[in-house]
ROPATI-833066 format. One record per residue (C-alpha): residue in three letters; x, y, z. Coordinates in steps of 0.001 Angstrom, whole numbers, padded with zeros to 6 digits, always signed. Layout:
<sites>
AlaXYZ...
</sites>
This chain:
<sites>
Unk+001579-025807+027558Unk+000474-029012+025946Unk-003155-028926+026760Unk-002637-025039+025143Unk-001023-025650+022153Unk-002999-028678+021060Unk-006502-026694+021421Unk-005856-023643+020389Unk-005476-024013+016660Unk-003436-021531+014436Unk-003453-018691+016863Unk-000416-016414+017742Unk-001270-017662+021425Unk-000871-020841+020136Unk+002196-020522+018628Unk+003337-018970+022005Unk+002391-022366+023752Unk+004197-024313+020957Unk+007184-021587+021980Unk+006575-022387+025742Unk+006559-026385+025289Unk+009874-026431+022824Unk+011264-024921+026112Unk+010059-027041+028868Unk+011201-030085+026420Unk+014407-028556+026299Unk+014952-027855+030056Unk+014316-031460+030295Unk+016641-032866+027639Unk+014007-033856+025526Unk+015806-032499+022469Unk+013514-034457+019655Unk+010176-032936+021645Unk+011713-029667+021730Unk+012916-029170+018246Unk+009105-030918+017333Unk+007573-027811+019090Unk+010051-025086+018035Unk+008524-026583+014460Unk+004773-026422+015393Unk+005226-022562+016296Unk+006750-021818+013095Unk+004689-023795+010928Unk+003149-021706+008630Unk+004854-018431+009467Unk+007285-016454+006571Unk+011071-015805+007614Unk+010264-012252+008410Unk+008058-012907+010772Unk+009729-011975+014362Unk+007956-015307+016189Unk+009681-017215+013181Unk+013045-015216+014603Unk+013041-016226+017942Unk+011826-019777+017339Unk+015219-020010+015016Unk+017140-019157+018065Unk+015982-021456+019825Unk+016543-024367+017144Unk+020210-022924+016834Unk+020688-023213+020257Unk+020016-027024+020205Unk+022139-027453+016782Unk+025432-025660+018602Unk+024885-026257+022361Unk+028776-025530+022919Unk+027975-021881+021799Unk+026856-018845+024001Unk+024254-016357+023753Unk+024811-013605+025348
</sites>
């Protein structure tokens, strides 16, 4: 994802990798890398956006990890 996200530029598959990364961080507690991804994937995108959605989830998710999604 790394590799991906750092060569691809400011492409939707980009922002996928950024996506992808955020969530490997995560999985391995590296909540500062993660939430530093989740932002890279975003960057640039308007709060409509559906990408800019999902990558909110994902930062709420780290701000409340007590709560469930289901």
């Amino acid at each position: 994802y790394e590799v991906a996200a750092t060569r691809g530029g400011n492409t939707p598959e980009t922002r996928m990798a950024y996506l992808g990364l955020g969530d490997v961080r995560f999985a391995l507690n590296d909540i500062m890398g993660a939430i530093e991804a989740y932002e890279q994937a975003r960057s640039g995108l308007a709060p409509g956006d559906s990408l800019y959605a999902l990558v909110g989830e994902r930062l709420n998710r780290i701000a409340a990890p007590g709560m469930r999604f289901d």
